[in-house]
N, C-alpha and C positions, 0 to 999 in steps of 0.2 A: 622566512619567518621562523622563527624559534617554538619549542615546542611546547615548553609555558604558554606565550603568547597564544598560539594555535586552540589551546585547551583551553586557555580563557573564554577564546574565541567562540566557541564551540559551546562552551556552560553556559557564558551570555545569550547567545542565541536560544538554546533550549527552555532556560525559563522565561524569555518572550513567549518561544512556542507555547509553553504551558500555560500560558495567559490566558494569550488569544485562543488557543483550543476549549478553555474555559467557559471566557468570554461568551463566543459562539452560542455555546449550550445554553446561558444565558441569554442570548439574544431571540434564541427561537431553534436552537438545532435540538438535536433528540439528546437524552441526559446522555454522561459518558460518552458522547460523539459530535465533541466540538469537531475533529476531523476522525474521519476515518475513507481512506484511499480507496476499500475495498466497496464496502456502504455507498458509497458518493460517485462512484465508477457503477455499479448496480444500480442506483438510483434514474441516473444519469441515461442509461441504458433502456429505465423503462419509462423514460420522459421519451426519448425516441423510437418508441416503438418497439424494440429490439425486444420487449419480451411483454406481457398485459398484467403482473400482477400490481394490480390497483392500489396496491397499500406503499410503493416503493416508488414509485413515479414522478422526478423533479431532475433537472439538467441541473444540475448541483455548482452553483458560479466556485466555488473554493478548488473544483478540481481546474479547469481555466485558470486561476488563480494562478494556482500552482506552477503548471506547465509556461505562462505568459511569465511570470514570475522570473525563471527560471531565465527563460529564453531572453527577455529585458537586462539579466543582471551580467548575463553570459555575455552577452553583444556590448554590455556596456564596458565590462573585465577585458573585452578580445579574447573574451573565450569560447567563442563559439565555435566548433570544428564540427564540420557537417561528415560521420563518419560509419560504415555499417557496412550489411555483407557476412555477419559471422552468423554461420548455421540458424538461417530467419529460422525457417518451421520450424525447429525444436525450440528456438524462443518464443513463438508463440504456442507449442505445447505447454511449456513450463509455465507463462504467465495463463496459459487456460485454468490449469491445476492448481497455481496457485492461487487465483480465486474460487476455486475450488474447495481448497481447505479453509478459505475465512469464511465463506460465507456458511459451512459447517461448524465455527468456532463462531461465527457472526461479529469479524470484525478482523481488521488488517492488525498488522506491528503495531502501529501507531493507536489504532484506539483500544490495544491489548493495554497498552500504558496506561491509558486516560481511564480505563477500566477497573485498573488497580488503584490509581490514584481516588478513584471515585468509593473504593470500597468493595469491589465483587472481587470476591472470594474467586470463584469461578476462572477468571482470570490466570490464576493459579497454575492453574493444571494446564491451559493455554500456555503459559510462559515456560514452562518444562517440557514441554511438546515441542516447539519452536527450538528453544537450545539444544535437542535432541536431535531434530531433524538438521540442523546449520552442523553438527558438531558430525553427522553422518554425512554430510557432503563433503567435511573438510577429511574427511577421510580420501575421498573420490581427489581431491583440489591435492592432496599432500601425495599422489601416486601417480599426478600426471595430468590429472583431468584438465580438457579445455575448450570451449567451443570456438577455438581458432581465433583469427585474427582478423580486423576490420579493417574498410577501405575506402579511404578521400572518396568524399560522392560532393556533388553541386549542392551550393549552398542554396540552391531552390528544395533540393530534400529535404534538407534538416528546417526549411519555414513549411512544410505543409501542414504537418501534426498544429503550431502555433495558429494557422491559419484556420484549421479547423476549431479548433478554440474559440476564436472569435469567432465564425459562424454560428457556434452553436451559444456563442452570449445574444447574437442577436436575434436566435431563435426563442432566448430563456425569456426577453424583453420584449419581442412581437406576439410571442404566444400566440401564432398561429393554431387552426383548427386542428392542424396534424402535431401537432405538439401535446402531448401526454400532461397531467397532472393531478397529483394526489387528492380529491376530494379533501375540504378541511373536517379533523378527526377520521380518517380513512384510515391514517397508520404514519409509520415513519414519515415518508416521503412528502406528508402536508406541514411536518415538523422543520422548519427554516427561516434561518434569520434574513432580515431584508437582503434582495440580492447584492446593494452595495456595500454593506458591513461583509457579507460573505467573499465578495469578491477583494475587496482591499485585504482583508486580511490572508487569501489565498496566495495571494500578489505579495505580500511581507513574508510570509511562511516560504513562498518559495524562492524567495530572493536569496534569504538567509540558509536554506538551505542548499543552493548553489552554493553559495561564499564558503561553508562548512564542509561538504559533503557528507552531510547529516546521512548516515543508514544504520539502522538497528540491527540488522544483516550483518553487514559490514563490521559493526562492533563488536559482535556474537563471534566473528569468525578472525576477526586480528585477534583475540585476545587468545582463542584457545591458538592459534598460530606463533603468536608475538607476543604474547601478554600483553599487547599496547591496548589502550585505555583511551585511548584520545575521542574516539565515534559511542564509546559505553558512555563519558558525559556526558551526551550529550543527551539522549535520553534519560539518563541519571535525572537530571537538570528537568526537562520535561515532566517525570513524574513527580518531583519536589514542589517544584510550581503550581502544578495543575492539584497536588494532593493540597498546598497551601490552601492555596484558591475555594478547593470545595470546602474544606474546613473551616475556613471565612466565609461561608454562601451558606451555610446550612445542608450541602449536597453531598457530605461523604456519609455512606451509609453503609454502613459494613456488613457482608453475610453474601450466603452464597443462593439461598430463592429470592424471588422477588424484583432480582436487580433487573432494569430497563435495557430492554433488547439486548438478552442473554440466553441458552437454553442451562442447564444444569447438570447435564449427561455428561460424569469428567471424563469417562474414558474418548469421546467422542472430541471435546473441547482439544484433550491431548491428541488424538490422533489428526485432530482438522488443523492443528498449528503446527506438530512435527511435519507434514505435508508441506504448509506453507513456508518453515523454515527451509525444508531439502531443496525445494523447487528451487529458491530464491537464492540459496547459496548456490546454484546450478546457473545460475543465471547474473549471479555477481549483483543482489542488491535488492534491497527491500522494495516493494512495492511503490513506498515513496520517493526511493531515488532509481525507480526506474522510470519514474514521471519526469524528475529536474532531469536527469540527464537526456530523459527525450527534447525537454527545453534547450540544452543544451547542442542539439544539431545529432543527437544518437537514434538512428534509424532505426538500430536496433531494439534498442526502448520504447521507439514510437509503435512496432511491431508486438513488444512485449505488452504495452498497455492495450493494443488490441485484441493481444491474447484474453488479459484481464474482460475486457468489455463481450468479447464473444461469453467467456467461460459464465460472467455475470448472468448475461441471457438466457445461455442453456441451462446453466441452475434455476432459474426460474418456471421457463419453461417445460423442466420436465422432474421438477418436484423434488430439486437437488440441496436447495439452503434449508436451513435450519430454520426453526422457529421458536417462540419461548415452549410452546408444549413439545420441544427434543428436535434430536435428529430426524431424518426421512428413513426408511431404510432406502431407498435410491439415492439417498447422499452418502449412506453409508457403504454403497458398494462404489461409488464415485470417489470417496477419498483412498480406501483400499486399491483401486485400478490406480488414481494417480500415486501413489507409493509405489507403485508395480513400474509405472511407468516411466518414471522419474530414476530408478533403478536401472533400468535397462538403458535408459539413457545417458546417464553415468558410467555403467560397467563398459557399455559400447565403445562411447568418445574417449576413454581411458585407455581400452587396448589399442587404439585407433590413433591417439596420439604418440603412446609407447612405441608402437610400430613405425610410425615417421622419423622419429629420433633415433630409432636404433637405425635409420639406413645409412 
């Protein structure tokens, strides 16, 4: 495929995205978070038990969505390669961290976009954090960095994560007694559109982005690399649509108080996204497409998304996320460790691979 084509490929998609992320928000999701990976992964987390705050609580069908998505369009391409084995635990250190720094920013890549497209200022200072923290890792990626290499595993691997998906839709559907949910007006978490608009559309978003290989990450870090451009469309594309969208809805509201499920602390915003950039450029890939690719049969991703899901939990339970009245300060010395730690795990795997090569 030609690289015009590719780019087409990749805009079209994006202003789908930008739709239906819209859409969503219309339909019943929280303003500004027609998707957000980080939100819906924590939400998700406290529909399960995995943590009690009551305002957050819903098994979120769009992340399902996404993942089934993924895994449908892969199997249907003959793309599915069931592959993994490269340094699990520090991938799930890094996806712990990285949900670490969103839920201190309050909110992944993707609904950093839907943020700005909606009007928060806020936003801002998130997006400058993020390109700071990607363009400090490609420091680490341009000297060697690597968490090694993956390995053929059975294609019973790469269906467990999918299988778990479905489990937990038919857990979203039976709402059994052990199944968690947001009181209606409780907070976010009661905030959702009907499961089946939520689930098709996760289903579309993630198909399309298998086809693409949509990551914001990934964009951030070819260009300072390559200057290619082909994965920044695509986003591009995202924010145009979705900013269309609220301009035609009456929903773009520009300023930096006020905006729905944001705090306003920039220094905090900036450091909770450079986090989430560094991790993720450690890790080769936005949050969202460490979801499609776990569709995709990558073990590794399916590992990193349970990093996300641990990391969701413990920020909850121990008073780590953000809320509109600021930071914690125990999220504030949580984003500072993971900076710490995400460093050390870069400087390490860098001498560590230098040392291989030179043998």
């Amino acid at each position: 495929m030609n690289v015009r084509k590719e780019k087409a490929e990749i805009g079209i998609a994006g202003l789908l995205i930008g739709v239906i992320a819209v859409l969503l928000a219309l339909a019943g999701n929280p303003a500004n978070m027609g998707f957000c990976i980080a939100c819906f992964i924590r939400d998700t987390a406290g529909g399960l038990g995995l943590h009690r705050a009551e305002a957050v609580q819903y098994i979120r069908p769009e992340i399902i969505g996404l993942i089934l998505g993924a895994f449908l369009m892969s199997v249907g391409r003959k793309e599915f390669s069931v592959r993994g084995g490269s340094s699990v635990m520090l991938r799930f250190v890094l996806g712990f961290f990285a949900m670490i720094g969103c839920l201190m920013f309050l909110g992944c890549p993707f609904r950093m976009i839907l943020r700005l497209a909606g009007g928060d200022g806020n936003a801002l200072l998130g997006l400058l954090g993020f390109i700071c923290g990607i363009y400090a890792g490609v420091q680490f990626l341009k000297r060697g960095y690597s968490l090694k290499r993956t390995y053929r595993q059975s294609k019973g691997e790469g269906a467990v994560l999918p299988v778990i998906q479905i489990a937990f839709l038919i857990l979203l559907v039976a709402a059994p007694a052990f199944i968690f949910f947001t009181a209606a007006g409780g907070g976010p978490g009661a905030l959702h559109a009907p499961i089946v608009i939520s689930l098709v559309a996760g289903l579309a978003v993630g198909a399309m982005a298998q086809i693409t290989r949509l990551c914001m990450v990934g964009g951030i870090r070819d260009f300072i690399l390559f200057r290619e451009t082909r994965l920044l469309i695509g986003f591009a594309a995202i924010f145009v649509a979705a900013l269309i969208m609220n301009l035609a809805t009456g929903h773009f509201v520009p300023g930096f108080s006020g905006q729905p499920i944001a705090q306003t602390d920039g220094l905090w915003n900036f450091l909770g996204m450079l986090l989430v950039g560094y991790s993720c450029c450690l890790l080769g890939g936005c949050p969202l497409r460490q979801l499609i690719m776990a569709g995709e049969g990558n073990t590794d991703s399916a590992i990193t998304y349970l990093g996300l899901l641990a990391g969701a939990a413990f920020a909850h339970n121990f008073g780590l996320a953000s809320s509109g009245k600021g930071p914690t300060a125990n999220g504030k010395t949580a984003v500072i460790l993971g900076i710490i730690v995400c460093t050390i795990i870069a400087v390490s795997n860098t001498i560590s691979q230098n040392r291989e090569a030179s043998k």
